[in-house]
C-alpha positions as CSV (number, residue, x, y, z in Angstrom):
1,X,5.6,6.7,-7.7
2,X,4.0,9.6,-6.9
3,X,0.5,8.7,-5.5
4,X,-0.9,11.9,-5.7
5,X,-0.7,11.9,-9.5
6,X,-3.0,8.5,-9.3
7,X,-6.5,9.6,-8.1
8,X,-7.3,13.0,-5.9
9,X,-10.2,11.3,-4.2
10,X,-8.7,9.1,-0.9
11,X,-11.4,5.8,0.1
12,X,-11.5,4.3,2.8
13,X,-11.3,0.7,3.0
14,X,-12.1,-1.9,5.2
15,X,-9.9,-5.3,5.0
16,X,-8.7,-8.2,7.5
17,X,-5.5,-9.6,7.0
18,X,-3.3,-11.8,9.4
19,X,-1.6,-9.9,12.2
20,X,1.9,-11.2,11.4
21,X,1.1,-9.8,7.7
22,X,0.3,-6.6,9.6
23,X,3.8,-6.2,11.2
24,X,5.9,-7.4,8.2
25,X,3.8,-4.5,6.0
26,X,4.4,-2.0,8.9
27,X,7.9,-3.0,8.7
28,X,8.4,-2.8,5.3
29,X,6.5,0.7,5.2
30,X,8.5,2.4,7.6
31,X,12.1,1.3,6.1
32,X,10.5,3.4,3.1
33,X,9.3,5.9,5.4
34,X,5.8,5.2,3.7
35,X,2.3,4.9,5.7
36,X,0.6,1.7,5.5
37,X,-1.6,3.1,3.1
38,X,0.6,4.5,0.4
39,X,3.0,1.3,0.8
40,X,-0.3,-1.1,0.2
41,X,-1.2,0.9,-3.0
42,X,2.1,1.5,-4.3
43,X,2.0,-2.5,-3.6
44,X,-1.6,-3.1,-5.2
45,X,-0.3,-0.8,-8.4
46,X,2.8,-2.8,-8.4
47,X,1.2,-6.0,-8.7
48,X,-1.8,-5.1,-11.4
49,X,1.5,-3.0,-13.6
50,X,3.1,-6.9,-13.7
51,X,-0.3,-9.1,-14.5
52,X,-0.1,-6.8,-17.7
Protein backbone atom coordinates (compact mmCIF):
# COMPACT_ATOMS: atom_id res chain seq x y z
CA UNK A 1 0.00 0.00 0.00
CA UNK A 2 1.29 2.97 -0.99
CA UNK A 3 0.72 5.55 1.88
CA UNK A 4 1.37 8.40 0.03
CA UNK A 5 -1.60 7.92 -2.20
CA UNK A 6 -3.74 8.01 1.29
CA UNK A 7 -3.65 11.58 2.58
CA UNK A 8 -0.64 14.37 1.76
CA UNK A 9 -1.03 15.99 5.08
CA UNK A 10 1.23 13.80 7.95
CA UNK A 11 -0.34 14.32 11.97
CA UNK A 12 1.19 13.87 14.63
CA UNK A 13 -0.08 11.76 17.20
CA UNK A 14 0.26 11.19 20.69
CA UNK A 15 -0.54 7.52 22.13
CA UNK A 16 0.73 5.16 25.09
CA UNK A 17 0.93 1.70 24.48
CA UNK A 18 2.79 -1.09 26.55
CA UNK A 19 6.48 -1.28 26.03
CA UNK A 20 6.64 -4.98 25.13
CA UNK A 21 3.88 -3.86 22.37
CA UNK A 22 6.49 -1.23 21.46
CA UNK A 23 9.25 -3.80 20.62
CA UNK A 24 7.13 -6.49 18.87
CA UNK A 25 5.76 -3.40 16.43
CA UNK A 26 9.47 -2.26 16.05
CA UNK A 27 10.16 -5.75 15.22
CA UNK A 28 7.63 -6.39 12.96
CA UNK A 29 8.39 -2.83 11.18
CA UNK A 30 11.84 -3.39 10.48
CA UNK A 31 11.45 -7.06 8.99
CA UNK A 32 9.27 -4.87 6.37
CA UNK A 33 11.78 -2.31 6.41
CA UNK A 34 8.85 0.08 7.36
CA UNK A 35 8.96 3.02 10.12
CA UNK A 36 6.83 2.68 13.05
CA UNK A 37 4.60 5.03 11.54
CA UNK A 38 3.82 3.70 8.18
CA UNK A 39 3.66 -0.05 9.67
CA UNK A 40 0.95 1.32 12.47
CA UNK A 41 -1.21 2.94 9.62
CA UNK A 42 -0.75 0.34 7.07
CA UNK A 43 -1.92 -1.70 10.39
CA UNK A 44 -4.85 0.85 11.38
CA UNK A 45 -5.95 0.73 7.37
CA UNK A 46 -5.77 -2.96 7.55
CA UNK A 47 -7.94 -3.44 10.33
CA UNK A 48 -10.87 -0.67 9.39
CA UNK A 49 -10.58 -2.47 5.32
CA UNK A 50 -11.72 -5.92 7.44
CA UNK A 51 -14.58 -4.30 9.92
CA UNK A 52 -16.16 -3.58 6.43
Amino acid sequence: MDLSKVSTKAVRVNISLPESLVAKIDSAAKARHLSRSAFLAMAAQHEMNESR
